[in-house]
N, C-alpha and C positions, 0 to 999 in steps of 0.2 A: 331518435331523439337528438338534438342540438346539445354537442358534447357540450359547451360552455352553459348553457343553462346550469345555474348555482343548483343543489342536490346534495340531500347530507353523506357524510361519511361511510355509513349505513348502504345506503340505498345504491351508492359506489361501489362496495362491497360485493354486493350482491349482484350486481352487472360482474364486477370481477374474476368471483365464480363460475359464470357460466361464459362467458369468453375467454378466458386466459387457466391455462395448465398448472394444477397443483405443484409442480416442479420447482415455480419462480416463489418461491418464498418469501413471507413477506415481513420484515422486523414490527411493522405497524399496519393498522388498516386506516389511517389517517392520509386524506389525499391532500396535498398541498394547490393551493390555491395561487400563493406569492410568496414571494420571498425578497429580504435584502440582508444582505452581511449576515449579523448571524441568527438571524429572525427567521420563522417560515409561517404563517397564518393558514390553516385549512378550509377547506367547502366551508365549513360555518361559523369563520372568522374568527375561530381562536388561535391566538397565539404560544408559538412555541419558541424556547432555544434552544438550538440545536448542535448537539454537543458531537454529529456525527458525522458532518459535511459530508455527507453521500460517500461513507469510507472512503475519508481523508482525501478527496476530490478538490475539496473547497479552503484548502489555506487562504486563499486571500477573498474568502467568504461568499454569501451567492450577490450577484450581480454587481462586482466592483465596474465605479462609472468607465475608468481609463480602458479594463478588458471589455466590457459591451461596445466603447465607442471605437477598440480596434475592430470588433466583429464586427460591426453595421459597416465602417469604410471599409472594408474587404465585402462583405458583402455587396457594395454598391460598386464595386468592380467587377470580380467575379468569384460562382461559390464551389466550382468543379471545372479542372480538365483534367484529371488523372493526369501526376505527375509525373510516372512515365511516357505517357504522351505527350504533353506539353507542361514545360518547368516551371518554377515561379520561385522568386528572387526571395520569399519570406523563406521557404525551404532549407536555402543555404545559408541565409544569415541566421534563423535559426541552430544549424550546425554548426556554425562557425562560432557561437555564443555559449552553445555547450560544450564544444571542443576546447573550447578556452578556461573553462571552471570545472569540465568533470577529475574526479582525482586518477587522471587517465595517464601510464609515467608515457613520457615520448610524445608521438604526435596521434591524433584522436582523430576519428570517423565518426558521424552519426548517420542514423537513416531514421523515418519514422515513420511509426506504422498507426491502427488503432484504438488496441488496447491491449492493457496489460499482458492478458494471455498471448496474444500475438506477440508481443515485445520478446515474452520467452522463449516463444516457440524459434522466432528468428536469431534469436544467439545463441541457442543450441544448433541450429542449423550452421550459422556460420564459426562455433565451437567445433564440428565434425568436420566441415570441409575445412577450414584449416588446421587441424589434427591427424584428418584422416581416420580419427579412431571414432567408433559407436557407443562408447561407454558414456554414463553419464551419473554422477552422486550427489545426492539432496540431503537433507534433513528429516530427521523424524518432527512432527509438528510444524514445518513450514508450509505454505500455502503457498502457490503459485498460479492459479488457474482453473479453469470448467473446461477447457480441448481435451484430447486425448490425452497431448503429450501431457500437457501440463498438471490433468490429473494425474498423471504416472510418476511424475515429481512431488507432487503433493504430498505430505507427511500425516494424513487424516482421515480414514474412513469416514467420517459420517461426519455431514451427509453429500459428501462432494462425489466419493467412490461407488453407491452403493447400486448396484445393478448395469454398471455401465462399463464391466469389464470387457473381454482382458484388454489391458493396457499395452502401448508399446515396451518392447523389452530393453535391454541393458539399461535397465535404472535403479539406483541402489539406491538406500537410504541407512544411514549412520546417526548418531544419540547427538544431538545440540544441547551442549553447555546450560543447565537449569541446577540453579544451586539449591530453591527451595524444594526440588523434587529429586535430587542427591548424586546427579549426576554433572562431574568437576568439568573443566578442562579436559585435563589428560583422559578422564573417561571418555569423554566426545571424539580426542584426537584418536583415543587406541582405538573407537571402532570403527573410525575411518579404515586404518592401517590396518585391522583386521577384514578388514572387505577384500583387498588384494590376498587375502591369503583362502578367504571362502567362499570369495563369489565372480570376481574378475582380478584380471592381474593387472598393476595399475599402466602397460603398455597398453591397455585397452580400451582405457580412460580419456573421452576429450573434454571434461570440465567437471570441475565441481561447482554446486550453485548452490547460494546460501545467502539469505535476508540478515544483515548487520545489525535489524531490528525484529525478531518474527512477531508479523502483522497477528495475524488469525491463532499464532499458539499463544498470543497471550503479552505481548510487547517484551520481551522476555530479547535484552539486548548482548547482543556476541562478545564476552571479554575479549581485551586485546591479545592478550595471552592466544586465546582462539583463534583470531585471524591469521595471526602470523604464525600458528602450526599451519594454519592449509596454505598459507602463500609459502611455506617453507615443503611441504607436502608434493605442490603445484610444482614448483620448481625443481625440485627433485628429479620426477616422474615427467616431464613435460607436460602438464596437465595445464587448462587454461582454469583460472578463476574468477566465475560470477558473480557479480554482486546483484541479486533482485530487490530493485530500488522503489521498488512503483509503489508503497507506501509511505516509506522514511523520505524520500526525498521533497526538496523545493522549501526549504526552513523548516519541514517539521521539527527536525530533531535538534534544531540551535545552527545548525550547516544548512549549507544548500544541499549536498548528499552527506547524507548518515557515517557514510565512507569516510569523510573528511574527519573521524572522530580517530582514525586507526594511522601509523605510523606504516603503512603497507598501501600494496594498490590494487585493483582487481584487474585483470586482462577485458572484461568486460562488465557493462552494466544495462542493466534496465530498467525503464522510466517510465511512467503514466499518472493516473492517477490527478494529481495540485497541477501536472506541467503544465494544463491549460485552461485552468479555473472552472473547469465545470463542461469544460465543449472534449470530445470521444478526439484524443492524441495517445499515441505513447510511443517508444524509440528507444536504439542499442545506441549506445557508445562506445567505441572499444579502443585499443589498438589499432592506428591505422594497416600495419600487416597484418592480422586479425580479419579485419573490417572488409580487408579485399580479398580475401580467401575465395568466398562466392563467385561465380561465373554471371557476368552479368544477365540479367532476364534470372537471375534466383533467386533473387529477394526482392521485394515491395507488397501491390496491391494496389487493387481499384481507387479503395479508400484511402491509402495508405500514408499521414500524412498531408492530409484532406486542408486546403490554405483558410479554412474558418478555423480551425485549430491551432494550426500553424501563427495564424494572426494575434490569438487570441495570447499562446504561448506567449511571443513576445512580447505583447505587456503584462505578464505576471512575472514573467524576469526583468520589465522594469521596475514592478508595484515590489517587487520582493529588496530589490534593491532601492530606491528613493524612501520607501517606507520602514528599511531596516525588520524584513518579519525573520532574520535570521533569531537577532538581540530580542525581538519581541515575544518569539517563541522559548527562548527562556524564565522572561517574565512571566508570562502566562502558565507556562508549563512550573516551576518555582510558588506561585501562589496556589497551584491546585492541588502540589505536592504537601504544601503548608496543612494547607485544610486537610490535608487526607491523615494527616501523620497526625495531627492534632486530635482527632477525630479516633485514631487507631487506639488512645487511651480509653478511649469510653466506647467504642465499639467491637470487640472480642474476635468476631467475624473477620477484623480487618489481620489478614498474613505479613502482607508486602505490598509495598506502594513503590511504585518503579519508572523507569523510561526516562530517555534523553529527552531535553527541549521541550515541547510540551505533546511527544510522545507520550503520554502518562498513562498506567493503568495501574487497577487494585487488584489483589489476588485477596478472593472471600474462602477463608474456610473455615470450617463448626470441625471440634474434636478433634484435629490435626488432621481434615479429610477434605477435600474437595466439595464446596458448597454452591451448587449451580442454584438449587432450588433458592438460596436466599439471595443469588444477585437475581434473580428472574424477578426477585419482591421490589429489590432494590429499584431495577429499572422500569417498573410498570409503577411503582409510587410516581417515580420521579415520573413520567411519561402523566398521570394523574395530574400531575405539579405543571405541566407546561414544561419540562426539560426531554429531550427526547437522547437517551443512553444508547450504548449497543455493548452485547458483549462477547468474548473471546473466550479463547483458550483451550486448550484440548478438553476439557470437563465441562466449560460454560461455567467456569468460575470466575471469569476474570471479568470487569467492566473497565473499558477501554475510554478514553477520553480524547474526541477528538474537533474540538472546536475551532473554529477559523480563527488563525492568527489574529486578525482585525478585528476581534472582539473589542467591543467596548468594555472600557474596564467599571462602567457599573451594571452591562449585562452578564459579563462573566461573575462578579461578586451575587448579583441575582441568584445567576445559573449554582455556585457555589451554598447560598445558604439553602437551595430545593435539595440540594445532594445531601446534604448534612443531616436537615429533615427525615427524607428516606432512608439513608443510612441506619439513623437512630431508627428508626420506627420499626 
């Protein structure tokens, strides 16, 4: 059958099932049809806003005119040589553009690869080789990934871990700062510092890697107090620190990285996700002594850094800059905060309403307990309503909010009074 022929949602579905593996799970069974900024209309033409930009893909929303019209002239040049084969001039100005804004101290390197998991996988790589050491410590509740490695970093059984062991070894995980669930600072930092004492000794350590925002535990943001125990930690022990940026970064959080919120620097970073509005990019930044650890022929890829990405990238580092979505992800994030706190007087359910910029999420819970089954109502009301949610958290309590910068401010007020709606209901 003639995949474009119109066909309801339904009857999609049901092809779904029996071509494509249970594995790839799916937040909706609504097939999208079109989409602009922060619109998406399915098979049978109804509309949605969409509050989820393809996890946080879409800051500068779907099909901004400036990023299609870099992809089509790149396109009408050319769309593949494997840039280690043959280079191309977006590549390096590219790096030269994040080299110059990431909060990188000294001089900075980038390479790009693409996607997110990849991104980690290759700064652990060039973590070890210029360390020398195998070790490696994450967080409880961070997310980084579906590879091996980066499942083995991941702070979450279920359902990223579950039959797809054993993982690679020397990887530890320590307690991330969560106030509503009673674990301080200093608790976070002692169980770092108690890892050297039960599990590896910290000369064995070649990075620590930690989200300044944790995406998937719930938007649940790192005090500064935090950072600068591990950049104090780091330094100590020679240890290199990561920052996994490929959610908070590109104006979600008010900055262009999350990092920029912290008075410290990371030895490296990773990127994906907004860098290129919607087209498969993502990339390390680090130190340039760092960056050249690697032996050349040890890092890239086929795809790696692919010049339709690459194209596209740089104009959403112009759209982010001409358009200001740094300031405007305050606005936006500031009035969803509004609603929500407003909201928390008449809604019992509502704990905490949190996040930088307009990183925003709620944490639901009934009787002082973790309330999944009532954000699951929340966001199948709203999905009922035309607004499409997702949620988080290590419980699946939390509902995350993550709408394209470039919303219109009277579809975000729309999107806003559907939330309220559900909420209450």
């Amino acid at each position: 059958m003639d995949a474009k022929v119109s066909m309801t949602n339904q009857s999609w579905n049901e092809r779904r099932l029996a071509a494509t593996p249970r594995g790839v799970g799916l937040t909706t069974t609504i097939f999208a049809k079109k989409a602009l900024n922060s619109e998406v209309w399915d098979e049978e033409g109804r509309r949605y806003i969409d509050f989820a930009s393809g996890i946080a893909v879409l800051n500068t929303g779907h099909m901004h005119p400036r990023i299609k019209a870099a992809v089509l002239e790149q396109m009408n040049a050319f769309s593949h040589t494997c840039y280690q084969v043959m280079p191309y001039w977006g590549y390096v100005e590219l790096a030269e553009r994040i080299n110059a804004q990431a909060p990188i101290e000294g001089p900075a390197k980038t390479m790009f690869l693409s996607s997110g998991a990849e991104a980690v996988e290759n700064a652990i790589k060039i973590a070890r080789a210029a360390t020398g050491r195998p070790g490696v410590i994450a967080f409880a509740a961070g997310f980084h990934g579906r590879t091996m490695m980066t499942m083995a970093l991941t702070g979450k059984v279920a359902p990223y871990k579950i039959g797809f062991g054993p993982f690679p070894g020397d990887v530890f995980h320590a307690q991330y700062p969560n106030e509503l669930y009673g674990v301080s600072v200093e608790d976070a930092l002692a169980s770092v510092k108690e890892l050297f004492k039960y599990a590896i000794e910290p000369k064995r350590v070649a990075a620590i890697i930690a989200e300044p925002v944790q995406g998937e535990g719930g938007f649940v943001q790192a005090p500064a107090e935090f950072m600068r125990g591990l950049r104090k930690i780091c330094d100590e022990h020679g240890i290199l620190l990561i920052a996994d940026e490929i959610q908070t970064g590109f104006a979600r959080t008010g900055k262009l990285f999350a990092m920029e919120h912290y008075d410290i620097k990371p030895d490296l970073m990773t990127m994906a996700k907004s860098l290129a509005g919607g087209f498969p990019l993502s990339g390390v930044v680090g130190r340039a002594e760092v960056m050249d650890a690697a032996n050349p022929g040890g890092l890239g890829g086929t795809y790696a850094g692919s010049p339709i990405g690459i194209a596209a990238a740089l104009a959403v580092l112009d759209v982010i800059e001409d358009e200001k979505l740094c300031e405007r992800a305050n606005v936006v994030g500031d009035k969803i905060k509004a609603t929500l706190l407003r909201l928390q007087k008449q809604v019992p359910q509502i704990a905490d309403v949190r996040g930088p910029g307009a990183m925003v999420a709620v944490e639901l819970m009934q009787d002082g307990k973790p309330a999944p089954e009532f954000a699951a109502k929340v966001k199948a009301t709203a999905l009922e309503m035309g607004l499409i949610l997702l949620t988080c958290g290590t419980h699946g309590n939390v509902i995350r909010f993550l709408c394209p910068l470039t919303i219109e401010n009277a579809v975000l007020d729309e999107a806003l009074g559907i939330l309220e709606i559900a909420l209450r209901s």
